[in-house]
C-alpha positions as a Markdown table, in Angstrom:
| # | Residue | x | y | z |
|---|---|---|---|---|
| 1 | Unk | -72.3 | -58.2 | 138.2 |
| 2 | Unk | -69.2 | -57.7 | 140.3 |
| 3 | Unk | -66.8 | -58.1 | 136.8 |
| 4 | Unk | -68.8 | -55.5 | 135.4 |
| 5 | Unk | -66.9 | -52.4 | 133.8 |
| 6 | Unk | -68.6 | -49.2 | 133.3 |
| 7 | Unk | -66.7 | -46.3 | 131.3 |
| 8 | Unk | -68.5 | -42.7 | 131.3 |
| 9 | Unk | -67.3 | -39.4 | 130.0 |
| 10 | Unk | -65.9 | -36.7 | 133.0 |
| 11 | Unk | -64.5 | -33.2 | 133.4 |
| 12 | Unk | -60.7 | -34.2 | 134.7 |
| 13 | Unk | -61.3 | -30.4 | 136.5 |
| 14 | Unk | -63.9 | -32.0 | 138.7 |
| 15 | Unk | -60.9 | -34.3 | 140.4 |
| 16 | Unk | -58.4 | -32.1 | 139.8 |
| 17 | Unk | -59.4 | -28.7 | 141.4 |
| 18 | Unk | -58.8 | -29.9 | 144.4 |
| 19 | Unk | -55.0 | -28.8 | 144.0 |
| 20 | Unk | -56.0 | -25.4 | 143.4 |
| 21 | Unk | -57.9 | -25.5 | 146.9 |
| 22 | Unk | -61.3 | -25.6 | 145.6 |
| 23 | Unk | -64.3 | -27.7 | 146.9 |
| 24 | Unk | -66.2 | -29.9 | 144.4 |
| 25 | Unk | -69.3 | -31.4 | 145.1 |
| 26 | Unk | -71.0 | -32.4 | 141.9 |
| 27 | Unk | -74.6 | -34.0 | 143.0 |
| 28 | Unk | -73.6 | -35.2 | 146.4 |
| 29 | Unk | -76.2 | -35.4 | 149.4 |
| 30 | Unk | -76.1 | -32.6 | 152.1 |
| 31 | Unk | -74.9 | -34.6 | 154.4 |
| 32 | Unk | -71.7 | -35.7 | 152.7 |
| 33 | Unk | -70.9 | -32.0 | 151.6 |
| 34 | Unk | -71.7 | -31.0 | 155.6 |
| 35 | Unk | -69.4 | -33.9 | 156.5 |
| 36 | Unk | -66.5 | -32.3 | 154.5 |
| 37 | Unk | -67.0 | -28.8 | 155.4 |
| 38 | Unk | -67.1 | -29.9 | 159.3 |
| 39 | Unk | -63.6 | -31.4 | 158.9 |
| 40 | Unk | -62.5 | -28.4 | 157.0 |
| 41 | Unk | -63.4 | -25.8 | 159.3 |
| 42 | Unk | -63.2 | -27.3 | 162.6 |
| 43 | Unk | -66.8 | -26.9 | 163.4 |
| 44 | Unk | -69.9 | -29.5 | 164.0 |
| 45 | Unk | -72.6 | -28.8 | 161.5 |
| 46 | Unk | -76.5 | -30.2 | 161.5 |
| 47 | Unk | -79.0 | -29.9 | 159.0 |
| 48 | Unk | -82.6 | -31.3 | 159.2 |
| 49 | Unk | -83.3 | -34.6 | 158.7 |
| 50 | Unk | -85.5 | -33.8 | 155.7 |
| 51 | Unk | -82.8 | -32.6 | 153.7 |
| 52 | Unk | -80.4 | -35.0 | 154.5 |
| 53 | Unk | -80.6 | -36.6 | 151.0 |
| 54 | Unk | -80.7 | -33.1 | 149.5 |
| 55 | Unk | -78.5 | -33.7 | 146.7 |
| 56 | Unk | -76.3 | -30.3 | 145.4 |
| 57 | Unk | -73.7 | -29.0 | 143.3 |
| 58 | Unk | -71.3 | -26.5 | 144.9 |
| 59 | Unk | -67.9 | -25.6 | 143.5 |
| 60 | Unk | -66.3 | -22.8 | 145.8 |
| 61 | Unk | -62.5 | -22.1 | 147.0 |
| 62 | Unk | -61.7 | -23.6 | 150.0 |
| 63 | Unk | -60.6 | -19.7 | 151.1 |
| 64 | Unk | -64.8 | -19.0 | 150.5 |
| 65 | Unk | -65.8 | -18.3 | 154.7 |
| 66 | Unk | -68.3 | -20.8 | 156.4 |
| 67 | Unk | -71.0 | -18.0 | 156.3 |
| 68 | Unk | -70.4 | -17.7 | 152.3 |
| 69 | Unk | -71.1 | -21.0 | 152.2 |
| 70 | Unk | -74.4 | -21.8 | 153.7 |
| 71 | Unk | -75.1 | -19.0 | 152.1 |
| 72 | Unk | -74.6 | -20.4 | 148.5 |
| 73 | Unk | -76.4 | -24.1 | 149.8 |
| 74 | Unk | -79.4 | -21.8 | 150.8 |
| 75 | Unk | -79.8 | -20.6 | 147.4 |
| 76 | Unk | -79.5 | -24.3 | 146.5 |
C-alpha cells in the first residue's frame, strides 16, 4: 500500500557516524558498498558478477586505506 507506515527500532550511531568519518554499511550488497568506496577514493573498482548481491556489514573509518579494506570484505 503506498499510505502504508512502517516504524522499526534503529541504532541513531548507524546514521550518525558518518560525522565522525566512519563508513557504515549495515547489510548492503557489494556492489553498493564498492560504489561508495570508488567515489571515496578516486579509484574504479569490479567485483565478480557472482557476488554482486553479496550482502555485508562493514563499519570502518573513512582514514582505514583501500588495501585495509578489501581486506576486511575478504574476511566477509
Amino acid at each position: 500500500q503506498a499510505n502504508e507506515t512502517k516504524v522499526s527500532e534503529v541504532d541513531p550511531r548507524d546514521y550518525t557516524l558518518w560525522t565522525e568519518n566512519m563508513f557504515v554499511f549495515k547489510s548492503r550488497s557489494l556492489t553498493r558498498i564498492l560504489e561508495e568506496l570508488e567515489i571515496w577514493y578516486g579509484v574504479k573498482v569490479a567485483s565478480a558478477p557472482r557476488l554482486e548481491n553479496v550482502k555485508l556489514t562493514l563499519i570502518t573509518g573513512k582514514e582505514t586505506s583501500l588495501e585495509e579494506v578489501f581486506r576486511l570484505i575478504n574476511r566477509s
